[in-house]
Structures are given as structure tokens and as C-alpha cells.
C-alpha positions in Angstrom: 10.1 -3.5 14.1 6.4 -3.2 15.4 4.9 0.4 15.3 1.7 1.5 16.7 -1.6 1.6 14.1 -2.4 5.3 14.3 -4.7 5.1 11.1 -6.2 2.5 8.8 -7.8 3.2 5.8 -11.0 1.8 5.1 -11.9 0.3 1.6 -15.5 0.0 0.9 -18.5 0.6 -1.3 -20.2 3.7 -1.8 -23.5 2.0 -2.1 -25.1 -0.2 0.6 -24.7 -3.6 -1.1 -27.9 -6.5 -0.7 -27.0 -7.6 2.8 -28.1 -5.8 6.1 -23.9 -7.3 7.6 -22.6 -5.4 5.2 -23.8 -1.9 6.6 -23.3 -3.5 10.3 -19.4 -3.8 9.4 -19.1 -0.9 7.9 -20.7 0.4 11.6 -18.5 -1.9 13.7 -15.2 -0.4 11.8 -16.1 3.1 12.8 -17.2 2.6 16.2 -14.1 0.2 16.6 -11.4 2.8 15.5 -12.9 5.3 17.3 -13.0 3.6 20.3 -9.3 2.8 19.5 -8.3 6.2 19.0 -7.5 5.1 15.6 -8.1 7.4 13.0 -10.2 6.3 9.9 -9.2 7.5 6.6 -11.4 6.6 3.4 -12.8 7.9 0.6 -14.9 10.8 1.6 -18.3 10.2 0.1 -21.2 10.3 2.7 -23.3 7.7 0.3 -23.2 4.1 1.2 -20.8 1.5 3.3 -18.2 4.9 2.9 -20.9 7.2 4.8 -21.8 4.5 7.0 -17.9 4.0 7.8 -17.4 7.9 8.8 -20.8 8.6 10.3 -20.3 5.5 13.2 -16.5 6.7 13.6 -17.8 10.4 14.2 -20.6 9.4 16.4 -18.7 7.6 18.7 -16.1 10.6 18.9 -13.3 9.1 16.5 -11.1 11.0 13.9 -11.8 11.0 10.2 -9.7 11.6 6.8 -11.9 11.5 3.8 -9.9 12.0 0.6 -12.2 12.5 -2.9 -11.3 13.7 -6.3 -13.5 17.2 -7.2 -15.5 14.9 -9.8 -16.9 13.0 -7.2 -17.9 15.5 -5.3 -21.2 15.2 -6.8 -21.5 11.5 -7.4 -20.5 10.3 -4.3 -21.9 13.5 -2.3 -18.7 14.9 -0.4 -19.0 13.9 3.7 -19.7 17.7 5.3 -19.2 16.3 8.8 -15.6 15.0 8.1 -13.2 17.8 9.7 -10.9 16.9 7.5 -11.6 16.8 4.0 -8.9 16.4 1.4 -10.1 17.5 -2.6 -7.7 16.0 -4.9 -7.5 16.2 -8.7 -7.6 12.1 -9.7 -8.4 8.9 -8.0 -4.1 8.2 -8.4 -3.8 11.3 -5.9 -6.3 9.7 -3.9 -4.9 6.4 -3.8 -1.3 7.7 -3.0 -3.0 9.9 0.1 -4.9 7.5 2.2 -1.6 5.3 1.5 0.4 7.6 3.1 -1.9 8.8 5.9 -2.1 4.7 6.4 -0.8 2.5 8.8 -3.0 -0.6 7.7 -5.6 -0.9 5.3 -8.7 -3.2 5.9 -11.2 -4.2 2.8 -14.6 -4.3 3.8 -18.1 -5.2 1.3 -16.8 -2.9 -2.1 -17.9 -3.5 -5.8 -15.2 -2.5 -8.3 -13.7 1.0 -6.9 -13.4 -1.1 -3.7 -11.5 -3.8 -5.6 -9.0 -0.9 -7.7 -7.8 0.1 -4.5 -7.3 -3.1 -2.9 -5.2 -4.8 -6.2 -3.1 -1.6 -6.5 -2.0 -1.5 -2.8 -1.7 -5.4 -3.1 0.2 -5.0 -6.3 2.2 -2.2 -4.1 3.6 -4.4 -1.5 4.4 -7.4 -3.4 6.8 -4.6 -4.9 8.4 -3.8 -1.6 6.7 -0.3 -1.7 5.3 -0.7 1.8 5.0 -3.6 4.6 1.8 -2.4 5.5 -0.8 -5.2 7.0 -3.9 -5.6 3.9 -7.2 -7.1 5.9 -10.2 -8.0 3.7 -13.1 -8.7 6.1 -15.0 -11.5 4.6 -18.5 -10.6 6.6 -20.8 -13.1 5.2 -18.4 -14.5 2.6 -18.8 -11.6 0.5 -15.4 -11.5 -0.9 -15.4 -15.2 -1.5 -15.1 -14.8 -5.0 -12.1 -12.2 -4.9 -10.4 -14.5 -2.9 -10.7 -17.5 -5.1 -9.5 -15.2 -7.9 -6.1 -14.3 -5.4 -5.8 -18.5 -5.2 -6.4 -18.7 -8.7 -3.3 -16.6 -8.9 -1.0 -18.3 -7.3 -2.2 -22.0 -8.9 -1.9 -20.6 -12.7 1.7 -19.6 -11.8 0.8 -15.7 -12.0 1.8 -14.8 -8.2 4.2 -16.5 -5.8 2.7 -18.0 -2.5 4.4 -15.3 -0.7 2.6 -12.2 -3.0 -0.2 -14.6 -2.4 0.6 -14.2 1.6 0.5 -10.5 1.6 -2.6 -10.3 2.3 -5.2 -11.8 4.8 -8.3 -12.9 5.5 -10.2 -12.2 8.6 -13.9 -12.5 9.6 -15.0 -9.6 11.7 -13.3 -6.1 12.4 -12.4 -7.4 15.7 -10.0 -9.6 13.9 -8.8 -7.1 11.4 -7.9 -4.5 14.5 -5.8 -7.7 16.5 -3.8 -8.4 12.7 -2.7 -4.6 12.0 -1.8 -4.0 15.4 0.4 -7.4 15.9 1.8 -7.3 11.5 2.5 -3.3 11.9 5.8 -2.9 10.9 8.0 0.3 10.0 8.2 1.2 6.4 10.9 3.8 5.3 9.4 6.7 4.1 8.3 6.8 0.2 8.1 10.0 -2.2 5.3 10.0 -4.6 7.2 9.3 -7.9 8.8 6.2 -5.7 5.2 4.4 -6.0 
């Protein structure tokens, strides 16, 4: 049955990446979810697409979750504007919290931390864990090579058409927002030790 889209966790890199689109979608998520009243829940670092993500959702009055491990706090410099700001102990923990605070997760410009997250909450539905819409926005066909890799897949025999399906493609954040909100569905609550 269709549920609203309270949160969506954002994927993305926690440097800036070669192309000026890359920060500009990272901006147009924030301002979008704010704008919303959708909260944004990502990986709490204030360097990069991530900081770029929290800063445009703050400044346009929006909600944020970051969730970091304590070794990162360093690395990829905590966000101290975030209200809430939950430390965990691994990236597992992390993982398993911006799941659960998560209604839909969208997959903007990432290198390979960006990639972890999106495989293991890929690998996650295709095992009935969640129903939870996956959006990789394809700004200036920078995941072109990820999703030839998801094709490649399916056409060695590796993943069904319908794993394959679990996840979608969409161009803009614009795109992403209309796909979470009309592929929300309810997902019976999970433990931790359930995922």
C-alpha cells in the first residue's frame, strides 16, 4: 500500500568529484527535500557532495540525519550544523541506521563508499528485506558505468531481470522525488539481526 516518503537517504561522495553537475545535484537534493519537508538522512561528513547535500537542505530550512562511524570523524570532518548527529561504532551500524530512518534511498555522483551502500541495500531488497524505492540519479551519465555493470548482471545470468528491476534510473532529483513518492510502499518492520 502506498505510504508517504518522510525521509530519503542520500548516497553520495565525500569529495566533490571533476564535474561542476555533480555539486549542483547534490544542491538540488537538499533544497528539494527541504522544500518537501522531507527529511535528508546521509552520511554526516561536511566534506564533499555529503556537505554539499546537508548544507543546501539546512539552508533552505529542511531536516537533517547524518549518521558517521567515530573513525571518520576526522577523515570526513563530522557536519557541526546537523542537529542530529548519530556516532556509531562501524560503517555496518551506519548502513543499518540510515536504512531504517529511510523511506527511499536516491544515489547521487559517489566513488566506492557511495557504491558499498548502494550494492548492499540493492543486495537487501532483492532479498525481500525491504520494498523501499533505490534511485540512482544519472546527472551527466556519471553512473553510466555502474549501470552497465547492473546489465552485465542480468546478461551473464548472475541476477534475474526482476533483481535487475529493483532499482531505477532517473535523470534529475525532480525525477527521483516523483519515483519514491508514487513506488513507496509499506515494509513490515525489521530487527537488526533480520538484515
Amino acid at each position: 500500500m502506498p505510504v508517504s516518503v518522510k525521509a530519503v537517504a542520500v548516497f553520495c561522495g565525500s569529495r566533490f568529484g571533476n564535474d561542476p553537475s555533480y555539486r549542483q545535484v547534490a544542491q538540488d537534493a537538499g533544497q528539494l527535500l527541504a522544500q518537501k519537508g522531507i527529511r535528508l538522512v546521509y552520511g554526516g561528513g561536511s566534506h564533499g557532495l555529503m556537505g554539499v547535500v546537508a548544507d543546501a537542505t539546512l539552508r533552505a530550512g529542511g531536516n537533517v540525519t547524518g549518521v558517521i562511524p567515530h573513525f571518520l570523524h576526522t577523515r570526513e570532518k563530522m557536519h557541526e550544523g546537523v542537529a542530529e548527529l548519530i556516532v556509531v561504532d562501524s560503517m555496518h551500524v551506519r548502513k543499518q541506521i540510515m536504512f531504517f530512518r529511510a523511506d527511499a534511498f536516491w544515489i547521487l555522483p559517489g566513488g566506492f563508499g557511495t557504491f558499498d551502500e548502494m550494492m548492499e541495500i540493492l543486495t537487501w531488497k532483492q532479498l525481500q528485506r525491504h520494498a523501499k524505492p533505490i534511485i540512482i540519479v544519472n546527472t551527466a551519465g556519471w553512473a553510466n558505468q555502474v549501470i552497465a555493470m547492473l546489465d552485465a548482471a542480468e546478461a551473464q545470468g548472475f541476477a534475474t531481470a526482476s533483481a535487475r528491476g529493483k532499482i531505477e534510473i532517473v535523470k534529475d532529483v525532480a525525477e527521483a522525488l516523483e519515483h519514491s513518492l508514487s513506488e513507496a510502499t509499506a515494509t513490515p518492520p525489521l530487527s537488526v539481526d533480520q538484515l
